[in-house]
C-alpha positions in Angstrom: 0.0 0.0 0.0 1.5 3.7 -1.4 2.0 6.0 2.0 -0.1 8.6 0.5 -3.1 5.2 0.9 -1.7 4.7 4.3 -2.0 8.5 5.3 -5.7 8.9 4.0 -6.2 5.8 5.8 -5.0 7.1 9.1 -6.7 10.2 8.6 -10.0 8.3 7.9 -9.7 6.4 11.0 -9.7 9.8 12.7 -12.5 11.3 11.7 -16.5 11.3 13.1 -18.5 8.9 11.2 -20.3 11.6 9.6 -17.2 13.0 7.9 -16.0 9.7 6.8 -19.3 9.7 4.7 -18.2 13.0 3.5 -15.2 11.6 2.4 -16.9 8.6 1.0 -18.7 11.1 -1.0 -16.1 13.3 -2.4 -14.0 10.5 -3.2 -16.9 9.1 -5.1 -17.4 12.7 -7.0 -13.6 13.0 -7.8 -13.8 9.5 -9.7 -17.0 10.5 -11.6 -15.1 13.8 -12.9 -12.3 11.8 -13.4 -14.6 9.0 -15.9 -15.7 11.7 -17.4 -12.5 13.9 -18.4 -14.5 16.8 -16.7 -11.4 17.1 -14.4 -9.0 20.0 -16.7 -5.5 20.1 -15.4 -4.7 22.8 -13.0 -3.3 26.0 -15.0 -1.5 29.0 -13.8 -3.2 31.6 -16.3 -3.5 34.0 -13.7 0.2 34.1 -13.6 2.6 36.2 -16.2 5.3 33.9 -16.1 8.0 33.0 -13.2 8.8 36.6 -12.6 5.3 37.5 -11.5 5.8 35.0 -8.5 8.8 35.4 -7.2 9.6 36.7 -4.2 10.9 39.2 -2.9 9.8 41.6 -5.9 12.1 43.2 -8.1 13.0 46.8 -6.1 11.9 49.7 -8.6 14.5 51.1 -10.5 15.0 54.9 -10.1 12.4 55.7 -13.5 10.1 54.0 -11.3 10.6 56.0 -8.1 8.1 58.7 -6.9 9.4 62.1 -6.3 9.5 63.1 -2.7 6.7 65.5 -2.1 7.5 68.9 0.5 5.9 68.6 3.1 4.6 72.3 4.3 5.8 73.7 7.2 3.3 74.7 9.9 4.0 78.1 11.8 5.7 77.5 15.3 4.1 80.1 17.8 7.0 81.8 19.8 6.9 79.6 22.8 7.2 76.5 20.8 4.0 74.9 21.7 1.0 74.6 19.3 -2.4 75.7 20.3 -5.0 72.9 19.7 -7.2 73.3 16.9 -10.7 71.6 16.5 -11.5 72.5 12.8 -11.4 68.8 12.3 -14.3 67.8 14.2 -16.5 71.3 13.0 -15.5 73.0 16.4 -14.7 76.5 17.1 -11.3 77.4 15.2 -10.1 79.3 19.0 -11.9 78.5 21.8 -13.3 81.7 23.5 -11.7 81.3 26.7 -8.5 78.7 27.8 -9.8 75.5 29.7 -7.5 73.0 31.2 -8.7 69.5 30.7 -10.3 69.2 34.2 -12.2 72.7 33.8 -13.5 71.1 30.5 -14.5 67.9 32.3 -16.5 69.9 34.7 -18.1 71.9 32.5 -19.0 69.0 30.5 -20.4 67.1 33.3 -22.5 69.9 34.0 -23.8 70.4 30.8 -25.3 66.5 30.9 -26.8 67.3 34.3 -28.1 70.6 32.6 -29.9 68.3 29.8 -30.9 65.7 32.0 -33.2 67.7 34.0 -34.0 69.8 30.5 -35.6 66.2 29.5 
């Protein structure tokens, strides 16, 4: 008996009886396509040739290469630090007044107490 018999075997002998019949099954539907030539051989079509799958890939030659793009610079305020901006999220551009993070926590719990007893 061929080893690759032997190791379908052993495999067989593993599975649930349910799968076995499964197995049984797709064995039996392999030989059908077989009879019938239905079965092509596999193909590679969706490969070039052997450069397409080779790995690692060919590195780009310097035709290939984007050019670096400039990145512009922001203006640094005179203490070094950046003011936070909330255009992103639709907020006010500069916030009326300066909050520290716990003052803003505060104020925000306040407004949800404020709406809570508004509802």
């Amino acid at each position: 008996m061929s080893s690759v018999l032997a190791t379908l075997q052993e495999k067989a002998r593993q599975l649930p009886p349910q799968k076995q019949a499964e197995l049984i099954d797709f064995a039996e539907f392999l030989l059908s396509k077989e009879q019938q030539g239905v079965l092509p051989e596999p193909t590679f079509d969706w490969v070039d040739g052997p450069d397409d799958c080779s790995w690692p890939p060919p590195a780009p030659g310097p035709d290939e290469l984007e050019a670096p793009q400039e990145i512009p610079a922001e203006p640094q305020p005179q203490n070094g630090l950046r003011n936070l901006t909330f255009d992103w999220a639709d907020g006010p551009e500069d916030p009326p007044e300066p909050y520290s993070s716990v003052e803003l926590q505060h104020l925000a719990s306040q407004w949800r107490v404020k709406d809570a007893l508004i509802d």
